[in-house]
N, C-alpha and C positions, 0 to 999 in steps of 0.2 A: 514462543508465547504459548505455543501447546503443550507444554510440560509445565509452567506456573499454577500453581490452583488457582490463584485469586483471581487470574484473568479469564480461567475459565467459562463462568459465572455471567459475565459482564459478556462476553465473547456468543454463548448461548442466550443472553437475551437480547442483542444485538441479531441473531440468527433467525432468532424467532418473532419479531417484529420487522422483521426485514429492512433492517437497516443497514446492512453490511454488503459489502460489495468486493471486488477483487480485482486484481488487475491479471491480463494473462499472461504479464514476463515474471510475476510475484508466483505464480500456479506454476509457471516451468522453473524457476528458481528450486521451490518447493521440490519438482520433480527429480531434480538432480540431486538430493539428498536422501536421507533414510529416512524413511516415514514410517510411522506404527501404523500398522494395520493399511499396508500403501496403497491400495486397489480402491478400498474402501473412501481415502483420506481424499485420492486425486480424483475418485466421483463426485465427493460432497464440494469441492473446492471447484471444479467443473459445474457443479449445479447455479452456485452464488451469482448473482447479480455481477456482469463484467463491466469494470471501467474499460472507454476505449484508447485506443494503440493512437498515441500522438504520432506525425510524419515525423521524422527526423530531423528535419528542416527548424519546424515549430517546435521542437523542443530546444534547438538551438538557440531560435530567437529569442526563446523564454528565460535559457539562461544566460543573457545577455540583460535584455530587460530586467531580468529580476535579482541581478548580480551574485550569482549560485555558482559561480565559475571558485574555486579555492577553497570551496567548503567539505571537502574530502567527501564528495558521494559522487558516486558512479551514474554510470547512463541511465542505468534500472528504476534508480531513484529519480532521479530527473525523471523520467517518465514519467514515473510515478507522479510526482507533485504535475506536471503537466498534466495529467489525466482529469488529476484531481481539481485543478481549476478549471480546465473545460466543461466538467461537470459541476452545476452549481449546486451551493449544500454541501459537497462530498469532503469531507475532513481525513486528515490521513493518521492513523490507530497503530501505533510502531513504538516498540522500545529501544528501536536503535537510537542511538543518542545523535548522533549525526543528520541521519534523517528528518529526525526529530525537530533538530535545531533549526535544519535548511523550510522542513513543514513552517514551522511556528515564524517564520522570517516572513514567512509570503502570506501570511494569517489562515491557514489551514491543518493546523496541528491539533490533534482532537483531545482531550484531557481524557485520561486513562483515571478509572476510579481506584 
């Protein structure tokens, strides 16, 4: 998403009215990759507003509950959407399609302009 322009745009003014937020298995995901300007990249991403770290337990429950089991996303994701409903408001901002899909399933999938 950091390489896109158009999402740029939308990403900084998400930034700057502080509506954006992070998770911290999404910021080590991040770290395990090549980042531009990486020192810089993993401050600013350390500064954001964190989503919290669901138990493992409850993320289970959640994908039971919420029938997220077969939908080709990983723990990370799961988290993720777990995060994101514990937090009310918190919509999830991703072009992974998958993700995506599993977000918009549980009514939390944020529309990208």
């Amino acid at each position: 998403m950091f390489r896109k322009a158009k999402f740029r745009a939308e990403l900084a003014s998400l930034i700057a009215t502080d509506q954006l937020c992070i998770h911290p298995f999404v910021v080590a995901e991040l770290a395990c990759g090549s980042l531009p300007n990486r020192q810089k990249t993993l401050t600013y991403l350390d500064i954001l507003n964190s989503l919290p770290i669901v138990r493992v337990a409850d993320v289970r429950v959640m994908i039971e509950a919420r029938s997220l089991w077969a939908k080709e996303i990983g723990f990370t994701d799961a988290q993720l959407i777990a995060s994101s409903l514990a937090t009310q408001g918190t919509r999830v901002w991703t072009l992974d399609k998958r993700l995506g899909a599993a977000a918009e399933g549980v009514g939390i999938r944020a529309n990208l302009r």
